[in-house]
C-alpha positions as CSV (number, residue, x, y, z in Angstrom):
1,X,9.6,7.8,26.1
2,X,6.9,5.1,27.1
3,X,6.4,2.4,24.9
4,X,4.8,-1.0,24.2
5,X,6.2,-3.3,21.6
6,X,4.3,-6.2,20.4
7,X,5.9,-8.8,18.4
8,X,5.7,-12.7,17.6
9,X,2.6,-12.3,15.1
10,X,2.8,-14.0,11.9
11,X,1.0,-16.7,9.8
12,X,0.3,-20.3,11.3
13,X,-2.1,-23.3,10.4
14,X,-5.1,-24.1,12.5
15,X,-3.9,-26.1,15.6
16,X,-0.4,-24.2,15.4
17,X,0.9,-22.4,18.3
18,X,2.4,-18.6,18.4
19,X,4.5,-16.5,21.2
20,X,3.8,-13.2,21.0
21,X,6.3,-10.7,23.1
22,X,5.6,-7.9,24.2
23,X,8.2,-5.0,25.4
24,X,8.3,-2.4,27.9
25,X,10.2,1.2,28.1
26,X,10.3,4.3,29.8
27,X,8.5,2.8,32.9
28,X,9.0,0.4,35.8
29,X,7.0,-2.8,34.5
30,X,6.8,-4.8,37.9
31,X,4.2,-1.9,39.0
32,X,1.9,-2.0,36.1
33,X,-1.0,-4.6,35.6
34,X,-0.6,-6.1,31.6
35,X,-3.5,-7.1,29.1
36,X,-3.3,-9.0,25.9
37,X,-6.4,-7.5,24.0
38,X,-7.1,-8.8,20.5
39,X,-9.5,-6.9,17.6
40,X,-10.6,-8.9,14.4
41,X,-12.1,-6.2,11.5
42,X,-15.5,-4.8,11.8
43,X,-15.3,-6.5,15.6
44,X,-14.5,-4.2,18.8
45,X,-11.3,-4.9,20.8
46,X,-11.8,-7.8,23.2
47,X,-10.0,-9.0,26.4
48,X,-7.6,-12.0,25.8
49,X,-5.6,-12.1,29.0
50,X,-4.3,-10.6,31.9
51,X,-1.1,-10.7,34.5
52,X,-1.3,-8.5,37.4
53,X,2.0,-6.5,38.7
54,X,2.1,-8.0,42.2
55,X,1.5,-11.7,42.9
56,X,1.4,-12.5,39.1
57,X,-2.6,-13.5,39.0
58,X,-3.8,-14.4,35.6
59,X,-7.0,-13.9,33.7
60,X,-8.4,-15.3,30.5
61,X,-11.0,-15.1,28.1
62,X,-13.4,-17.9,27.8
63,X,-12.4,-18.7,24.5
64,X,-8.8,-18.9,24.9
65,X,-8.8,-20.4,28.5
66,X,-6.9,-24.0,28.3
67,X,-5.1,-22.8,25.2
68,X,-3.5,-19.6,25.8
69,X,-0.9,-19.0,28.5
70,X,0.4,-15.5,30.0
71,X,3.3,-14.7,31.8
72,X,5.7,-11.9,32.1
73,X,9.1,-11.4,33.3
74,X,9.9,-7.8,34.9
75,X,13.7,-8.3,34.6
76,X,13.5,-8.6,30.7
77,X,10.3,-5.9,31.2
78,X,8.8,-8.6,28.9
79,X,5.0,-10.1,29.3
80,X,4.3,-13.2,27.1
81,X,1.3,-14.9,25.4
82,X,1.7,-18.2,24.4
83,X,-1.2,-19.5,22.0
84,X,-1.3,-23.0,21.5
85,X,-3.9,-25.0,19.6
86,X,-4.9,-21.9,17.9
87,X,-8.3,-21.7,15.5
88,X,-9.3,-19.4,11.9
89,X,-11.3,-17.3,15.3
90,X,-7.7,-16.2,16.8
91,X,-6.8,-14.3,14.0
92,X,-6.5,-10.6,14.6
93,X,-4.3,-8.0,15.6
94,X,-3.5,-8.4,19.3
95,X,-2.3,-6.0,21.2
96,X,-0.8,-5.5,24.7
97,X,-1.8,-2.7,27.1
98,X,-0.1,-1.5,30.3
99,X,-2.0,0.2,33.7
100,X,-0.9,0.9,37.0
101,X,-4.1,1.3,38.7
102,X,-6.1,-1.9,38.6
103,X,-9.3,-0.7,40.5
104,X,-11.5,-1.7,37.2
105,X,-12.1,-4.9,35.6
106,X,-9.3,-6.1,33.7
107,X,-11.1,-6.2,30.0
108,X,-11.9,-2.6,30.5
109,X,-10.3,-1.2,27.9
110,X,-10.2,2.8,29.0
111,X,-8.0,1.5,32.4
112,X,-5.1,1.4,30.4
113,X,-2.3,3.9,30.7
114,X,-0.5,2.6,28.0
115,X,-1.3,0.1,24.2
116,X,1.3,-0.7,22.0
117,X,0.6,-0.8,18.0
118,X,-0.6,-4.3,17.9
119,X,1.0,-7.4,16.1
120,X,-1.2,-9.4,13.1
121,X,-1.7,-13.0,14.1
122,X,-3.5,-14.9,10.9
123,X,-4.7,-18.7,11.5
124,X,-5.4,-19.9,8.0
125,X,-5.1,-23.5,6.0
C-alpha cells in the first residue's frame, strides 16, 4: 500500500511559523524526488518546494523563497516544510507529492507518481 501522509497544518497568526510532515509507505523514499504543492479555493495547485532523491537539491517558489525551508530525512521516510514568517497568502491546503522519475520540471504537476490528501494550513488574525 503506497501512501503519503501530510500533517502539521493547523491555524496560525500572520508572521507565525508551521512544520508540516509529511510520511512515506509502501516505497523506498531515498529514490523518489518530493514536492510540497499548495492549492487555495477557486486557485489551481501551485509548486511550493522541492527535494530531490539524490544529492538533496532544493527548489522554491518565488513567493516562499527566504521563508520556507525543505528537507527530508529517508531514515524516518519523512520530508519536511518548515514555513516561517508566514502571510493571510499561505493559506491553503498543501500537499506533498512523490515521483521517481525527475526528467520534467519539478512544479509539473502530472510527474508525480504519488499525492497525499493534503493538510489545511490557515494564516488569519
Amino acid at each position: 500500500q503506497v501512501q503519503l501522509v501530510e500533517s502539521g497544518g493547523g491555524l496560525v497568526h500572520p508572521g507565525g511559523s508551521l512544520r508540516l510532515s509529511c510520511a512515506a509507505s509502501g516505497f523506498t523514499l531515498d529514490y523518489y524526488a518530493i514536492g510540497w504543492f499548495r492549492q487555495a479555493p477557486g486557485n489551481e495547485r501551485e509548486g511550493v518546494s522541492y527535494i530531490s532523491s539524490s544529492d538533496g537539491t532544493t527548489d522554491y517558489a518565488d513567493s516562499v523563497k527566504g521563508r520556507f525551508t525543505i528537507s527530508r530525512d529517508n531514515a524516518k521516510k519523512t520530508v519536511y516544510l518548515q514555513m516561517d514568517s508566514l502571510k493571510p497568502e499561505d493559506t491553503a491546503v498543501y500537499y506533498c507529492a512523490a515521483r521517481r522519475l525527475a526528467y520534467r520540471s519539478w512544479y509539473i504537476r502530472s510527474s508525480y507518481d504519488y499525492w497525499g490528501q493534503g493538510t489545511q494550513v490557515t494564516i488569519s488574525s
